[in-house]
N, C-alpha and C positions, 0 to 999 in steps of 0.2 A: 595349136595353142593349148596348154594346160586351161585357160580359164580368161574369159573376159569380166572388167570390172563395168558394168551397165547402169547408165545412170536412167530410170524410167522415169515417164510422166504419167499422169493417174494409173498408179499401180492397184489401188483395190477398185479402178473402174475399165477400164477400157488402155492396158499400159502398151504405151508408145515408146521405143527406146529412144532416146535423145542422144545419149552419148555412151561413145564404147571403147575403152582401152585395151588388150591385149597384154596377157601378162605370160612369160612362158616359165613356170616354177622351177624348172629342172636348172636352169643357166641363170637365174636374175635374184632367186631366193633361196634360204634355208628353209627346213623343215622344222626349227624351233623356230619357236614364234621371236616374232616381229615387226615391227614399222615397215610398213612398205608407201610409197608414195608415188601415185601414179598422176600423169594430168590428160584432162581432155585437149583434144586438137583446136578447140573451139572454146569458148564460154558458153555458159547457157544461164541464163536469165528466166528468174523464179520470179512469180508474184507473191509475195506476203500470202501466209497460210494457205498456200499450194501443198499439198499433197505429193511427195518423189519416193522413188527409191532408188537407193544404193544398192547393187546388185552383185553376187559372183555368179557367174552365170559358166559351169564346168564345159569343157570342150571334151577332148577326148580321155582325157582322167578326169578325178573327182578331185573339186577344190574346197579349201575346208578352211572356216575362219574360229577364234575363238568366238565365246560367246558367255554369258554364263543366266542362270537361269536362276528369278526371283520366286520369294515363296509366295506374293501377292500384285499383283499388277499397277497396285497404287505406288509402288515402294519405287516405280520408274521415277516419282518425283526427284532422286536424287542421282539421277543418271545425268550424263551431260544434253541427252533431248527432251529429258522432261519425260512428261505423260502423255508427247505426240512423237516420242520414237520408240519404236519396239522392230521385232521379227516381224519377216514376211517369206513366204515361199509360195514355189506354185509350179504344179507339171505342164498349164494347160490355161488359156485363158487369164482372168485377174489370179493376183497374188491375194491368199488370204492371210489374217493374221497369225504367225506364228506359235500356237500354245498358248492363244488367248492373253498376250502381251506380256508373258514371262520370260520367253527368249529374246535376252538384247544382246546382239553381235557385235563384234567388234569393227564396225564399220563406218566411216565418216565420209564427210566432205567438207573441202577447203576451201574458203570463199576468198575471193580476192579481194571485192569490193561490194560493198549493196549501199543502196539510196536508203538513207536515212528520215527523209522527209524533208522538208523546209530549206531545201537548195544546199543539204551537208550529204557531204557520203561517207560512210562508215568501211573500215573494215573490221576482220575477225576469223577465227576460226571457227567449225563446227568437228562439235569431235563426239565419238562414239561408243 
């Protein structure tokens, strides 16, 4: 596989992978950029301000996503996760934050459905 898309749980504590796609770039994608849409085999079920990541995790090539890079870390206010999504990488152990939350990747997740509270359920997208 070029690259798996890794959903973790506490990734700047102790990251567990939850969920893992497989993507093989050479047969499924171009090399300009693009939408790609992957799904897990499973749902996975977040609690309200959980801490995740969204992963590419390279197999035996390098996978590469955009990304672009702010002059101040505040300025994530206007990104689609706010000031609680940024970069993260990591060789070894927890993932730290990327360039002190300058790097925001091009990376999301799709929600299908979430509990809204008060017996409603919501849906939505999360995008990145």
């Amino acid at each position: 596989m070029d690259c798996d898309f890794v959903l973790y749980s506490d990734p700047l504590g102790t990251p567990g992978a939850q969920r893992t796609v497989s993507m093989v770039a050479k047969t499924q994608y171009q090399s300009s950029g693009q939408y790609v849409f992957e799904t897990f085999s499973s749902p996975y079920d977040v609690p309200a301000n959980t801490p995740i990541g969204a992963v590419l995790k390279p197999g035996a090539s390098s996978a590469t996503a955009f990304y672009k890079t702010l002059n101040h870390a505040d300025h994530r206010i206007a990104e689609a996760y706010g000031t609680s999504g940024y970069g993260i990488s990591r060789n070894t152990g927890a993932f730290s934050n990327d360039n002190s939350s300058l790097n925001n990747y091009y990376i999301g997740l799709m929600l299908s459905g979430f509990d809204g509270g008060g017996g409603t359920s919501m849906y939505g997208v999360i995008g990145g």
